[in-house]
C-alpha positions as CSV (number, residue, x, y, z in Angstrom):
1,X,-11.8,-3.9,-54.9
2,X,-13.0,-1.6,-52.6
3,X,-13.2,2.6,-52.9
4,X,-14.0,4.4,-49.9
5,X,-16.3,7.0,-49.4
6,X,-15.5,10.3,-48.8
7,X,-19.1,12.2,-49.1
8,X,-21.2,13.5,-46.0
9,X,-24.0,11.0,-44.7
10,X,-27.0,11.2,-46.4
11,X,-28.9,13.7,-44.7
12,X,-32.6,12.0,-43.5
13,X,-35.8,13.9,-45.3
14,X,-38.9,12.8,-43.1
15,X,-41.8,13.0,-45.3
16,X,-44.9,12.0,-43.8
17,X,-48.2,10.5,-45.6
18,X,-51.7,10.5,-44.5
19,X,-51.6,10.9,-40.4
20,X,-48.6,12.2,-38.3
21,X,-45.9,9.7,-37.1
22,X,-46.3,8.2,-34.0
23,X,-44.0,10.6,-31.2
24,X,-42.1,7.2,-30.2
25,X,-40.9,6.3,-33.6
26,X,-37.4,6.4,-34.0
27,X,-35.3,7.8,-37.0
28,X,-32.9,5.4,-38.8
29,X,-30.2,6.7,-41.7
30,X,-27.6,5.2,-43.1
31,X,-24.2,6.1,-43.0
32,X,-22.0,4.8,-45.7
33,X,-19.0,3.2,-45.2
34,X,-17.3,1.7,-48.9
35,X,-18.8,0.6,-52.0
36,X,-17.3,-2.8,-53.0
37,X,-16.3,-3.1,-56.4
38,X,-16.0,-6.3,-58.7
39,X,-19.7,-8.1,-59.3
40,X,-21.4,-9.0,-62.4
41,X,-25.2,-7.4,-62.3
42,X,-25.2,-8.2,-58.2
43,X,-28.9,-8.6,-57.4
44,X,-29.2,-9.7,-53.8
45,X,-27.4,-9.1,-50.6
46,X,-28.1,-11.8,-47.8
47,X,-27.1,-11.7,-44.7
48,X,-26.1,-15.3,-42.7
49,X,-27.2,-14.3,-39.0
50,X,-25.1,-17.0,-37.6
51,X,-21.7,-15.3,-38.5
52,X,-22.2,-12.2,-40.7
53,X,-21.2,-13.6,-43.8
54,X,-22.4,-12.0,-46.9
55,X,-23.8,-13.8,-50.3
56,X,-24.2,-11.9,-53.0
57,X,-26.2,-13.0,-55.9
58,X,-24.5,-12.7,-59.4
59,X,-27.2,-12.5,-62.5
60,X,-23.5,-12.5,-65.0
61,X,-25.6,-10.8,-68.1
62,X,-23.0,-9.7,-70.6
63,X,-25.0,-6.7,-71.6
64,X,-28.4,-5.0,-70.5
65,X,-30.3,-7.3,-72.6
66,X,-29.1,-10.4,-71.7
67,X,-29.4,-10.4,-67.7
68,X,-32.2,-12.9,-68.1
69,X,-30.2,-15.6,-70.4
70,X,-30.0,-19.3,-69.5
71,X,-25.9,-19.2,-70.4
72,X,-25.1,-20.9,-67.1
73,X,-22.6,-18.1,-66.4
74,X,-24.2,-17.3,-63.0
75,X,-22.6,-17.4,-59.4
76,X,-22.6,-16.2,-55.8
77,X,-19.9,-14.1,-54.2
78,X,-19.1,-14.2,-50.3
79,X,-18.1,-11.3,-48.2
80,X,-16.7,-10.8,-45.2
81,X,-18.1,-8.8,-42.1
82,X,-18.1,-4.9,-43.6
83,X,-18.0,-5.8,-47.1
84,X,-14.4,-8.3,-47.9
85,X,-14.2,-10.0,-50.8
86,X,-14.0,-13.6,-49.5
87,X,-14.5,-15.4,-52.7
88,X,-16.0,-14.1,-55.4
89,X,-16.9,-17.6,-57.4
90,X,-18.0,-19.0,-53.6
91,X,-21.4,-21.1,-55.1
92,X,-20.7,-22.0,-58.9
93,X,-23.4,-24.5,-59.9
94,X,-22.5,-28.2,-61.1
95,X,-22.9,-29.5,-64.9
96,X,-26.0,-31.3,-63.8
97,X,-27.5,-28.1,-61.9
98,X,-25.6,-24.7,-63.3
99,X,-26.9,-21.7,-62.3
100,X,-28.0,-18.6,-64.4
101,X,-28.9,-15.6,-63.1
102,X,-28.9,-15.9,-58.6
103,X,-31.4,-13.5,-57.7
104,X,-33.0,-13.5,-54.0
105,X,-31.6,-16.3,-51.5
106,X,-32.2,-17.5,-47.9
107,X,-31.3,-19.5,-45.1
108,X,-32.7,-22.6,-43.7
109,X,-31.8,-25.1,-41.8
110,X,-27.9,-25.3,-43.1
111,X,-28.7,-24.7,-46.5
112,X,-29.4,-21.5,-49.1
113,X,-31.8,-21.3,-51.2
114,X,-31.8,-19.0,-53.7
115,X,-33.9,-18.6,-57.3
116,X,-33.0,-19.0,-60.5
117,X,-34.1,-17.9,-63.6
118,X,-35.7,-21.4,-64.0
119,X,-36.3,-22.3,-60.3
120,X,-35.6,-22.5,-57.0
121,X,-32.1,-23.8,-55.9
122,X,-30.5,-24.6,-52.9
123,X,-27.0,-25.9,-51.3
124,X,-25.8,-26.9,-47.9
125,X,-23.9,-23.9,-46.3
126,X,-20.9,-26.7,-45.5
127,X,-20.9,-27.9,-49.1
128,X,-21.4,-25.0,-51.6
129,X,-20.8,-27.7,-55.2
130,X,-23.8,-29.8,-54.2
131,X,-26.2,-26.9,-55.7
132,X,-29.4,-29.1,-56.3
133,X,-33.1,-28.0,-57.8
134,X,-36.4,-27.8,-55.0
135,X,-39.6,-28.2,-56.8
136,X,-42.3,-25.4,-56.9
137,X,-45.8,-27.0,-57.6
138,X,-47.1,-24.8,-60.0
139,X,-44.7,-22.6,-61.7
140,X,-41.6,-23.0,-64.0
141,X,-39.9,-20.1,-63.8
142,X,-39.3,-16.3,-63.6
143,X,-38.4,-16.6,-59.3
144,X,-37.2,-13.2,-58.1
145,X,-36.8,-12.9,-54.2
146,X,-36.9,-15.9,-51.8
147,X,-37.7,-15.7,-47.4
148,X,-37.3,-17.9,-45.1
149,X,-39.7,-18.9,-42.0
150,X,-38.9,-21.8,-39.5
151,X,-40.6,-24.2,-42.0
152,X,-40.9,-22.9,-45.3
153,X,-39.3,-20.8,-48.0
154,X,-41.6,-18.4,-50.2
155,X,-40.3,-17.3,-53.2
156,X,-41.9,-14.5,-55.9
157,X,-42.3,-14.7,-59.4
158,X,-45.0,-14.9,-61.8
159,X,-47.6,-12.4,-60.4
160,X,-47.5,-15.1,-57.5
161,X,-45.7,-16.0,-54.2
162,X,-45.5,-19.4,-53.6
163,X,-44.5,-21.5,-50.3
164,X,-42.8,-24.8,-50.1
165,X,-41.1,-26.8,-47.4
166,X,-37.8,-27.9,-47.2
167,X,-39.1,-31.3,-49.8
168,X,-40.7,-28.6,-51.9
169,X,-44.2,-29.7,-51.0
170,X,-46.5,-26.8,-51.1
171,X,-47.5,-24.3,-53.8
172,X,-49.0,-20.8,-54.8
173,X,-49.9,-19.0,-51.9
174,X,-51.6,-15.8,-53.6
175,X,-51.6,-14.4,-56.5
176,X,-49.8,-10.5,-56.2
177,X,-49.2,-8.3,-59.7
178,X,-45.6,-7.4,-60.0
179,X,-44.6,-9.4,-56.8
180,X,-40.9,-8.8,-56.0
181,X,-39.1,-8.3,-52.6
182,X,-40.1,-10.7,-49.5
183,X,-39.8,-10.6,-46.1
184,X,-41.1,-12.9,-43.4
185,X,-40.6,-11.2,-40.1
186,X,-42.7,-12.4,-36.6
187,X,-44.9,-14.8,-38.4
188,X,-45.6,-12.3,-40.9
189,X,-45.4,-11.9,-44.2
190,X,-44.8,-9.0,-46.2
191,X,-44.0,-8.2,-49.8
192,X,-43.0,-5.6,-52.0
193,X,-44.4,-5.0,-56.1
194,X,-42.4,-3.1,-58.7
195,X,-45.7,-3.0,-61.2
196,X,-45.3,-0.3,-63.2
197,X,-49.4,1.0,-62.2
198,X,-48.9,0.4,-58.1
199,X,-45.9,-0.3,-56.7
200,X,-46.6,-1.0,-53.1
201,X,-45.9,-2.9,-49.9
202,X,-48.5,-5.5,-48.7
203,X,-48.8,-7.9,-45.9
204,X,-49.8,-11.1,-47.2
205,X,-52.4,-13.7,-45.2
206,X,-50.1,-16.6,-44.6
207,X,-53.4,-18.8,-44.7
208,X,-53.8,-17.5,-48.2
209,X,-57.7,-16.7,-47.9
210,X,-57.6,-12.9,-47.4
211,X,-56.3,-10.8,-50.4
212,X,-52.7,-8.9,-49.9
213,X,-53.5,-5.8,-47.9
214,X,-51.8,-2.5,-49.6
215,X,-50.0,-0.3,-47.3
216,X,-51.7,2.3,-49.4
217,X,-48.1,4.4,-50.2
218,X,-47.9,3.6,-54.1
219,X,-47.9,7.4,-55.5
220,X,-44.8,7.7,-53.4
221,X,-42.6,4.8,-55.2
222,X,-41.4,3.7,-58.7
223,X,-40.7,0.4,-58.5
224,X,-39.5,-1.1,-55.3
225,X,-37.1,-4.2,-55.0
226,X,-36.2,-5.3,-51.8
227,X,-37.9,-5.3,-48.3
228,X,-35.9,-5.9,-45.3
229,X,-37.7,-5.2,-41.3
230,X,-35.5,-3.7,-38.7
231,X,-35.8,-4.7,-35.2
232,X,-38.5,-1.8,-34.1
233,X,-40.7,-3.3,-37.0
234,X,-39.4,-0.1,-39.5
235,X,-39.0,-1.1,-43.4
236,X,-36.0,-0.1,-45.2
237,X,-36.8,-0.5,-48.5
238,X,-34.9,0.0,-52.0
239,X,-37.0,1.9,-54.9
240,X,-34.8,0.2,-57.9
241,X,-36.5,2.1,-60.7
242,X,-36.4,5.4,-58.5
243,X,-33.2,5.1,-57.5
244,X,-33.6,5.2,-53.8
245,X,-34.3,4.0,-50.2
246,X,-36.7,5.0,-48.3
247,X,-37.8,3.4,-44.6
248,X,-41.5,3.1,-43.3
249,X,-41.8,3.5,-39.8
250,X,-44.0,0.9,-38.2
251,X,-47.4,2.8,-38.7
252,X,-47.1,2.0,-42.2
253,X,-47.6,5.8,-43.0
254,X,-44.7,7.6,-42.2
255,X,-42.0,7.3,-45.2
256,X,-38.3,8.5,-44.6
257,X,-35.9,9.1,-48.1
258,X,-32.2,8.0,-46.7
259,X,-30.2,7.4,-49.4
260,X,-30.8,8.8,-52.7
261,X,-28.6,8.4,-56.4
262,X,-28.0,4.9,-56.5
263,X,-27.9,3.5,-59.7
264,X,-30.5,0.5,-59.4
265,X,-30.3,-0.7,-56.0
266,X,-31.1,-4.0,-55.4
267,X,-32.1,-7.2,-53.2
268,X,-30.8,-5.2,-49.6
269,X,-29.2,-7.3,-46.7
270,X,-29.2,-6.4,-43.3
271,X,-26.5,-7.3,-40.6
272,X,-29.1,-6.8,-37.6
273,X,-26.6,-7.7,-35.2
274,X,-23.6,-5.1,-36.1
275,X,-26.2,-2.8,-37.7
276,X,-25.1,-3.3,-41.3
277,X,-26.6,-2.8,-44.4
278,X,-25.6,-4.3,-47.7
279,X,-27.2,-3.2,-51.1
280,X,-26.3,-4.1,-54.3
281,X,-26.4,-1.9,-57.6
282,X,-27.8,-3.4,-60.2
283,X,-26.2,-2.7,-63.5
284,X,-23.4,-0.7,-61.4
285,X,-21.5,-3.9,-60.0
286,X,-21.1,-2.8,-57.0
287,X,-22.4,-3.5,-53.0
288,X,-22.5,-0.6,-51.0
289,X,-22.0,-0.9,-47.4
290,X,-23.7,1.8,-44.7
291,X,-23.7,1.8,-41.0
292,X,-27.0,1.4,-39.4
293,X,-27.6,4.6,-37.4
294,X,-30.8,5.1,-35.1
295,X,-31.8,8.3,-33.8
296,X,-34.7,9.0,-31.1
């Protein structure tokens, strides 16, 4: 299932927007280690801090054009530490509660949660078959990425992120166009659009009275997907509809290209504690798995 790689590392192009990086910024790259073969339109990577274990999000579509179909034919995968199969069927659905099309997924308190194509989902960790449905006051459907804080998972979808407790009390948070990739890191809250017009990354007010704030980088993007915040507070990011991934250094002007060709990359994962990085291409089937370099 698995086909190493044999190319050079991706060399880092530093390209730098608006004011000069910041002299203590470090560089990141990733260096890739296999691409992991066997998925059916893999959307999201995520990470389990506790042990490394991977989930990977399976949409199932038979073709292009029928990745969004409510066939029930939708499942989650498992990997191992460095990319291992573990089980590829790991989080089926039930009869009562199938699943269609996993897209984003997170962790809290023993349980994933991960959207659906008509809601948001979760099962205990300890207990994958008991999949069951969390209400989201105030929309139906079309979920894309999910986050978790200590309290609260927010989920996008519908020009919208929305935040709900573990009971699903809560609701729309702000609206966003094109709202896709999420990220809370350090009681922030940051997202990612793939709007065709400005695809951007924002931090969002987590009281939900100031607008999203634009990091101002959109002419430099396609369509971005995922968002995931390494431990110096630097982005890595995945451009789906360009293609690539790009990092952001924490002055949220500096934009790095490090890895480039990839055919749809996804919903990203990252192992922060063996400095691992798991992304998924789309309509490719495959995860590919880098080593998390930093250089000063």
């Amino acid at each position: 299932m698995e086909r190493l790689h044999y190319l050079p590392c991706v060399l880092t192009l530093l390209m730098v927007f608006g004011s000069s990086a910041t002299s203590f910024a470090a560089t990141w790259r990733l260096e890739p280690l296999r691409s992991v073969e066997g998925f059916q339109i893999p959307e999201c990577a995520e990470v389990n801090p506790a042990n490394g274990t991977v989930y990977v999000s399976n949409i199932f579509g038979v073709t292009r054009d029928t990745f969004k179909a409510l066939d029930s034919n939708g499942y989650i995968s498992t990997l191992e530490i460095g990319g291992k199969v573990k089980k590829v069927k790991a989080i089926e659905g039930t009869k009562n509660v199938p699943i269609h099309g996993a897209f984003g997924s997170c962790f809290l308190d023993g349980y994933l949660y991960f959207n659906d194509l008509n809601g948001l989902k979760r099962c205990p960790l300890d207990k994958p078959s008991a999949v069951e449905v969390v209400p989201v006051p105030g929309a139906d459907h079309g979920f894309n990425d999910a986050t978790c804080d200590a309290n609260h998972v927010y989920v996008t979808g519908s020009n919208a992120i929305f935040r709900v407790n573990a009971k699903g009390k809560g609701g729309k948070l702000v609206d966003l166009k094109g709202a896709n990739g999420v990220k809370c890191w350090q009681g922030k809250l940051f997202a990612a659009t793939s709007d065709a017009e400005r695809s951007d990354l924002y931090e969002i007010d987590l009281t939900g009275k100031k607008p999203p704030m634009a990091f101002g980088l959109a002419p430099q993007f396609v369509g971005l997907d995922g968002v995931e915040i390494l431990e110096d507070g630097t982005f890595l990011i995945t451009d789906c509809r360009g293609h690539k991934v790009y990092t952001i250094a924490p002055d949220r002007k500096t934009v790095t290209l490090v890895v480039e060709g990839l055919e749809y990359p996804a919903d990203l994962g990252v192992d922060h504690r063996r400095k691992l990085v798991y992304i998924p291409q789309f309509f490719q089937g495959t995860v590919e798995v880098y080593r998390l370099k930093q250089e000063d």
